[in-house]
C-alpha positions in Angstrom: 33.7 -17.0 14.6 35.9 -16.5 11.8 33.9 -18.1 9.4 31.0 -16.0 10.4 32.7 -12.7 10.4 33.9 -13.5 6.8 30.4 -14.6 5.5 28.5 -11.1 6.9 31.4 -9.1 6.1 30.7 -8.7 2.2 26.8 -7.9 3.2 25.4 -4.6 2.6 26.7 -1.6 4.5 28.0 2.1 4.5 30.8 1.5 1.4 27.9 0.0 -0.6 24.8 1.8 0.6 23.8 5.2 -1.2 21.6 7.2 1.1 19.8 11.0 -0.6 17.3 12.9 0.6 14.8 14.7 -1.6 13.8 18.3 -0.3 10.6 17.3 0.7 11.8 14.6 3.2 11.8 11.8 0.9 15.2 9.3 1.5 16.1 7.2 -1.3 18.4 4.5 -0.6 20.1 2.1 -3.3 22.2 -1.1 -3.6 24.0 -2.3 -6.8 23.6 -6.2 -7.0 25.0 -7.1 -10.5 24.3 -10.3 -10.0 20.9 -10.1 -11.6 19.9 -7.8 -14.3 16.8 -6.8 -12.8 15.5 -4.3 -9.8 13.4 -4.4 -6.9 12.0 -1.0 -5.0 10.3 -1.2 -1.6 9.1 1.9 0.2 6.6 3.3 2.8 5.2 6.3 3.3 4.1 7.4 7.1 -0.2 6.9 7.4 -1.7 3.9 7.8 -4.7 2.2 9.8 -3.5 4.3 13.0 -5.5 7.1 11.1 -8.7 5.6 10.4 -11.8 7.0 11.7 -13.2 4.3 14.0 -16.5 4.4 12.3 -14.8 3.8 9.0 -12.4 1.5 9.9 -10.4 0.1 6.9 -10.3 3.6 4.8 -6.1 3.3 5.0 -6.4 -0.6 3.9 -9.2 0.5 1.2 -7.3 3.4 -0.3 -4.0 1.8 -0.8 -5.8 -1.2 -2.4 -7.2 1.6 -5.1 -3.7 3.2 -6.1 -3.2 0.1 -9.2 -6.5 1.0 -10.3 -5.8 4.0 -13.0 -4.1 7.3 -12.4 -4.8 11.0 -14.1 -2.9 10.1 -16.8 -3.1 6.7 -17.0 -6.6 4.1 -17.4 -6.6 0.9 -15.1 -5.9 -0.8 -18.6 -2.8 1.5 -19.7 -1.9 1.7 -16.4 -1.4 -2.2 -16.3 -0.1 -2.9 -20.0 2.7 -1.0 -19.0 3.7 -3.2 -16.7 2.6 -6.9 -18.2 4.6 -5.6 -21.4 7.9 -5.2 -19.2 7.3 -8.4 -16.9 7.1 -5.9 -14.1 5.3 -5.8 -11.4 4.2 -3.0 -8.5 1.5 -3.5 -5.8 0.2 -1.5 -2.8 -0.8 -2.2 0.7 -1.3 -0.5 4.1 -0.2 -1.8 7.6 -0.7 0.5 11.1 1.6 2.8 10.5 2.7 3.1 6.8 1.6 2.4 3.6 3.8 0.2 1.6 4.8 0.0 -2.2 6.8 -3.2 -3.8 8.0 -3.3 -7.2 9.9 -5.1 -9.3 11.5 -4.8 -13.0 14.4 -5.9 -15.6 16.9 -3.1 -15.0 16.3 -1.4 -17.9 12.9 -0.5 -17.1 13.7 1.2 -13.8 12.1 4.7 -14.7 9.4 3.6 -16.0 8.8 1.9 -12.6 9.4 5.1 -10.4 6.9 6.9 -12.7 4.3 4.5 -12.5 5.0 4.7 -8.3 5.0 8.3 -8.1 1.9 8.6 -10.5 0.3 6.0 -8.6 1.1 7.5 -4.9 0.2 11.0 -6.1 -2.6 11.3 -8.6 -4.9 8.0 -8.0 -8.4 8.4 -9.5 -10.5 6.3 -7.7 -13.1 5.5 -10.5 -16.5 4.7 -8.7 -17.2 1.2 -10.8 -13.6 0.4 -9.6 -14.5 1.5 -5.9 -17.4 -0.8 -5.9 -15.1 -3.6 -7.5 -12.6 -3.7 -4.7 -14.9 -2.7 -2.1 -16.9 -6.5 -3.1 -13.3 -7.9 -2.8 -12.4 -6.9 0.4 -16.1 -7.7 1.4 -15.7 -10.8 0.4 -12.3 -11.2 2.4 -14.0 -9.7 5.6 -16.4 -12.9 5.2 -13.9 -15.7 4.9 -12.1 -14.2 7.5 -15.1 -14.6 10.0 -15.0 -18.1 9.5 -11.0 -18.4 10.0 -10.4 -19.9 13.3 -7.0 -18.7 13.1 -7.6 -14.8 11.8 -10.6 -15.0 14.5 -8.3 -15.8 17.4 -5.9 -13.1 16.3 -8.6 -10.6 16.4 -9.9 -11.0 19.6 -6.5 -11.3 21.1 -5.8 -7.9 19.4 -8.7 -6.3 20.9 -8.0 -7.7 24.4 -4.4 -6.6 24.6 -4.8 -3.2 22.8 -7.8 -1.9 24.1 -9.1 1.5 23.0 -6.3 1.5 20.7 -5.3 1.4 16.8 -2.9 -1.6 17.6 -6.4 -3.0 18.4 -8.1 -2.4 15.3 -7.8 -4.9 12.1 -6.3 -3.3 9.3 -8.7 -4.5 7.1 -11.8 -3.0 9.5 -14.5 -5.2 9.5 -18.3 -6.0 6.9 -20.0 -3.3 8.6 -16.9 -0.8 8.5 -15.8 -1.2 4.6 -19.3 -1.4 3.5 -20.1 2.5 5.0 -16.7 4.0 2.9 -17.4 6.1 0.5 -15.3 7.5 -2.4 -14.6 10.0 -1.0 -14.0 9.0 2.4 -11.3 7.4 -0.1 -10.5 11.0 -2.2 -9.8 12.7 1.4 -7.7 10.2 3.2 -5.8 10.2 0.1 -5.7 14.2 0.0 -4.9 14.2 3.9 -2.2 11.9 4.6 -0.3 11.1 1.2 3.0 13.2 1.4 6.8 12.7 1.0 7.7 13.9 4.3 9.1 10.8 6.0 8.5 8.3 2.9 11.5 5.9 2.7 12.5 4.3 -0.7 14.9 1.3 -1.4 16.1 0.5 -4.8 18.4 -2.4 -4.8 19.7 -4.5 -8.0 21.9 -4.1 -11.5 22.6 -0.3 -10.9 25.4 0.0 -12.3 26.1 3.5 -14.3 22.5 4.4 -14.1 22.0 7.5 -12.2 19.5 7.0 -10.1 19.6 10.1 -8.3 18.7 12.0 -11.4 15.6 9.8 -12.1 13.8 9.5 -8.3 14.2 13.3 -8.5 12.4 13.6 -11.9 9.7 11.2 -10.3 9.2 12.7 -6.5 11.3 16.0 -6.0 8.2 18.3 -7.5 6.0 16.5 -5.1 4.4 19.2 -2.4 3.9 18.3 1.4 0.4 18.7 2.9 0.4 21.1 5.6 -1.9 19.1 7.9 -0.2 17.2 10.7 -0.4 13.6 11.0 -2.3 12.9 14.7 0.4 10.9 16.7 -0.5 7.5 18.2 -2.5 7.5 22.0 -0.4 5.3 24.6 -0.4 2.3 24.9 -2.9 0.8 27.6 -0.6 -1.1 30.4 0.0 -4.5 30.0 -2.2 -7.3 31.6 -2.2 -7.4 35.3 -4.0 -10.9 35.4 -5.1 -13.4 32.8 -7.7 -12.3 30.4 -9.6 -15.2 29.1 -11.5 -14.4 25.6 -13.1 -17.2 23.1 -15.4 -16.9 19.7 -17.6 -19.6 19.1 -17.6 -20.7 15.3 -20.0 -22.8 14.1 -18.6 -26.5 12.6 -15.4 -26.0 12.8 -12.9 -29.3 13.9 -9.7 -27.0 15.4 -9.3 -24.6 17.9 -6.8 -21.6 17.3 -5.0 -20.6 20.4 -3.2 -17.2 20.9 -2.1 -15.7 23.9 0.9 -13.6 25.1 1.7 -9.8 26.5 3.6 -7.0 25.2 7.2 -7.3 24.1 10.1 -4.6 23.5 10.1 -2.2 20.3 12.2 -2.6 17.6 14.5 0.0 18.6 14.8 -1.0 22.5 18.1 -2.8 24.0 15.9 -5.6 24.9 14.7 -6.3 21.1 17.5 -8.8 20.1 17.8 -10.8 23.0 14.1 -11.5 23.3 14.6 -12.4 19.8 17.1 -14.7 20.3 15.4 -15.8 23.3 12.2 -16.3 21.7 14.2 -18.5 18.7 15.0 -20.8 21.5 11.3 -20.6 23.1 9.1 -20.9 20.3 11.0 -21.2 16.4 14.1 -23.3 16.2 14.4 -26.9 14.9 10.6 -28.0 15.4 9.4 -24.7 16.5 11.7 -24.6 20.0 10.7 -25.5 23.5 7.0 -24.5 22.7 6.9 -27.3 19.9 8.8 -30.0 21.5 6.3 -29.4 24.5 3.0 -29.0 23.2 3.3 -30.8 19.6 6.1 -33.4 19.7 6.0 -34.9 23.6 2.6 -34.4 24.3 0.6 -34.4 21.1 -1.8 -32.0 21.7 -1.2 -29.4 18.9 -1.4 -29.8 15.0 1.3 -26.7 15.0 2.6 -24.7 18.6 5.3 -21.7 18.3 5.9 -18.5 19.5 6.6 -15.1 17.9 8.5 -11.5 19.0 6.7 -8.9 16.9 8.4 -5.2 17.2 7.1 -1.5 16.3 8.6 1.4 16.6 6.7 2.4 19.8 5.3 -0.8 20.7 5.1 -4.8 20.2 3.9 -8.2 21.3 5.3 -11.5 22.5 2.9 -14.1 21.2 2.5 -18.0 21.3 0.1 -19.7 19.3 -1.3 -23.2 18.9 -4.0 -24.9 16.2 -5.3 -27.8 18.2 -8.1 -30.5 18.8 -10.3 -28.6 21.2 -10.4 -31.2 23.6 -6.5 -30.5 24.3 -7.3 -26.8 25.0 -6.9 -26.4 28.0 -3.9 -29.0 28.9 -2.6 -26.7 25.7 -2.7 -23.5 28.2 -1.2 -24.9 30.9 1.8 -26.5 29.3 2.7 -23.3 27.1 2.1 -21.6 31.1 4.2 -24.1 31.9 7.4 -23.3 29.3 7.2 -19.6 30.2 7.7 -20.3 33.8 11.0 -22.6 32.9 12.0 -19.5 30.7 11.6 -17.0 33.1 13.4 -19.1 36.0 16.3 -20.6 34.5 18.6 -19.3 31.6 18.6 -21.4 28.5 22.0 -23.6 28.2 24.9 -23.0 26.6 24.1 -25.4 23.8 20.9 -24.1 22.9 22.1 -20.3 22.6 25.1 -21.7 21.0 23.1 -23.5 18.4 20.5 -20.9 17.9 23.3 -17.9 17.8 24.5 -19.7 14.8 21.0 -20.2 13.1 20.7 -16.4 13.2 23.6 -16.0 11.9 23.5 -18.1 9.2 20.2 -17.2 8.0 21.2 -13.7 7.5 23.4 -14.2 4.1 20.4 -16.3 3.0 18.0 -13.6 3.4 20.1 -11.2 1.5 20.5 -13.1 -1.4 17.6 -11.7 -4.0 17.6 -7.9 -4.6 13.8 -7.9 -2.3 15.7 -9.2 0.3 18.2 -6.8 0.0 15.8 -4.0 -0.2 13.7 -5.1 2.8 16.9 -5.2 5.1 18.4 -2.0 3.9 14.6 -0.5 4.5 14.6 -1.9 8.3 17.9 -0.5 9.1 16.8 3.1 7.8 13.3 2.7 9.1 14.6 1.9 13.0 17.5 4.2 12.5 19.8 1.1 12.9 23.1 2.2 11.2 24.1 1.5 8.0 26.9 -0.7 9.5 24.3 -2.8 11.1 24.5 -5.7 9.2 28.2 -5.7 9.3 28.4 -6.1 13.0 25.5 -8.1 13.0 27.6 -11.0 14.3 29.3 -9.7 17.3 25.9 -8.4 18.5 24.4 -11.3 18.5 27.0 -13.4 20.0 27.5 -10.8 22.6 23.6 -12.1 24.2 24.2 -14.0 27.4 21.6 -16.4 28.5 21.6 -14.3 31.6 20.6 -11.5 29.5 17.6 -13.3 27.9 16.7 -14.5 31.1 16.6 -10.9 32.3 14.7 -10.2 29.2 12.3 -12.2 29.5 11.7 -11.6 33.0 10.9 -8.1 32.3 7.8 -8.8 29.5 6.5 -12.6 30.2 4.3 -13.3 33.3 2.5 -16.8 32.8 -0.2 -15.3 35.7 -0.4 -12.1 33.4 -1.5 -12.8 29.6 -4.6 -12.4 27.3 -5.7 -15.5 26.3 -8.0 -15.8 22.9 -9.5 -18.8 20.9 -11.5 -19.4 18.3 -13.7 -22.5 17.2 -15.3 -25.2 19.1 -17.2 -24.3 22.5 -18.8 -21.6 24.6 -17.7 -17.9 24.0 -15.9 -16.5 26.6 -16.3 -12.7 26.5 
């Protein structure tokens, strides 16, 4: 334990993490790293898929894709020569709730990164030959991913646990979606939910003597909230009540992809960390836990098999999944049925908390070692409200989990009689 509270002890927290706000609701935090004379900035800004019409599906995904494509002030080929001149670097995406920013520069060139970011966030052009360009892209995307047994699986499985719901919905909407969105189905999402109210920002690296106060108000303070509210999110449907069988049928394909599982805790719930720990004994550590040693390594019927805790703010899953011959489908099921009824009955041994206490543990430090590792973790603790002394105590948290606590845990989310089950590949659809 000693060892451990000495490594996490020099890790981020609230002597080394400056925190602003902007007047507009924008917080800015930072990290000096002098380890490396370069800086990475990560950030989000509060819209996302949630707000997509469901006829035009994939407008959040679509827009955010545009923002690197030239400015008011800047072509698609200044825009970019800016950048490749400075080795830098600054792309765009969109998830369910946010959209998300990630860039990257030598130190020096920090400014001229947050004005490209706040140029790029605020005053996007969307030039129509552009549109068409990346709407072609993501059309061609939309197409491989049909014939993904994997992505396929995941899709149904969405829709099956999620019904009625934007959790539901790919982010990237689907052929029939994209190819309906017009410019300026782009222009007014943009104009609608692009503000600073509730954007988060994260600038970690060689900070040293730079004021970087100064400069993300000279790039985001003048920027003006939109008045419209953003719609909140409907409930979530309750979870499964019985098993809900769903398969796709795709043509030539020699592995199934297996996914099935039930809701799990949000991030910010007491019962996030030990079903995480939990699920690091289930489904992830050594050869991909219990699940893998089960369904891969004694039994053979799985190319990969592991399991996955995935937390929202107001929502999340607990998900096993399995690429497999499709002739072991079905033994596949039963077996990974089988785990989650030894999970859910007995608590996990001393030894296997032990060991997978210290892997946590240990991979933190790891994970913090590059400045976008940094950023990312300082951007999780602000995002969930965690404390900036998170990471500090991050030790005695986790070695405070009991295996009576994760049996609780998981007693309270997994039911092997009560899961959505989804494949994709080989054999009849199952709708």
């Amino acid at each position: 334990m000693g060892k451990e509270e000495n490594i996490l002890k020099n890790l981020p927290g609230p002597e080394t993490i400056g925190r602003f706000s902007l007047p507009n609701g924008a917080v800015v935090l930072t990290f000096n790293n002098p380890s490396a004379q370069s800086i990475n900035l990560v950030g989000l800004l509060e819209n996302g898929a949630q707000l997509d019409p469901a006829e035009k599906l994939g407008v959040a995904h679509f827009t955010a894709s545009m923002l690197s494509r030239g400015t008011t002030s800047k072509s698609f080929a200044a825009y970019h020569e800016i950048l490749e001149s400075r080795g830098a670097g600054l792309s765009f995406s969109s998830g369910t709730h946010q959209t998300w920013f990630h860039g990257k520069a030598l130190a020096e060139d920090i400014g001229v990164l947050l004005e490209l970011a706040s140029d790029s966030l605020r005053h996007p052009t969307f030039v129509p030959d552009y549109v068409e360009r990346m709407r072609q892209q993501l059309l061609a995307g939309l197409a491989i991913r049909e014939q993904d047994t994997s992505e396929v699986a995941s899709l149904i499985f969405d829709l099956a646990l999620f019904p009625s719901h934007p959790y539901g919905n790919p982010v990237d909407g689907y052929i029939q979606t994209v190819q309906t969105i017009t410019r300026q189905d782009l222009v007014d999402f943009h104009a609608s939910y692009f503000q600073p109210e509730g954007m988060i920002m994260v600038i970690a690296g060689a900070l040293e003597g730079m004021d970087v106060k100064a400069l993300t108000e000279g790039c985001f303070a003048d920027w003006q909230n939109n008045p419209k509210q953003i719609p909140a999110l409907p409930l979530i449907p309750e979870a499964p009540k019985e098993i809900i069988r769903k398969h796709r049928f795709i043509e030539e394909k020699s592995q199934t992809d297996l996914i099935l599982g039930t809701y799990g805790p949000t991030r910010k719930s007491d019962d996030f960390l030990p079903s995480y720990l939990g699920n690091n004994i289930l489904g992830q550590f050594g050869l991909m836990g219990r699940i893998g040693e089960s369904v891969r390594s004694k039994s053979g019927l799985a190319y990969h098999a592991s399991s996955s805790v995935n937390a929202w703010a107001d929502g999340g899953s607990w998900e096993f999944t399995a690429g497999l011959n499709p002739e072991n489908l079905d033994k596949a099921i039963r077996l990974i049925q089988d785990e989650i009824e030894r999970f859910t009955s007995e608590p996990v041994t001393a030894e296997e908390l032990d060991d997978s206490q210290s892997n946590m543990i240990g991979r933190l430090p790891l994970s913090l070692e590059s400045n976008a590792g940094i950023a990312n973790a300082i951007l999780t603790i602000e995002r969930f409200n965690l404390g900036l002394d998170y990471y500090q105590h991050y030790t005695e948290i986790i070695r405070a989990i009991t295996p009576q606590l994760i049996l609780e845990t998981a007693q309270n989310y997994l039911h092997p009689e009560k899961l959505v089950i989804a494949s994709a590949g080989s054999g009849a659809d199952i709708s």
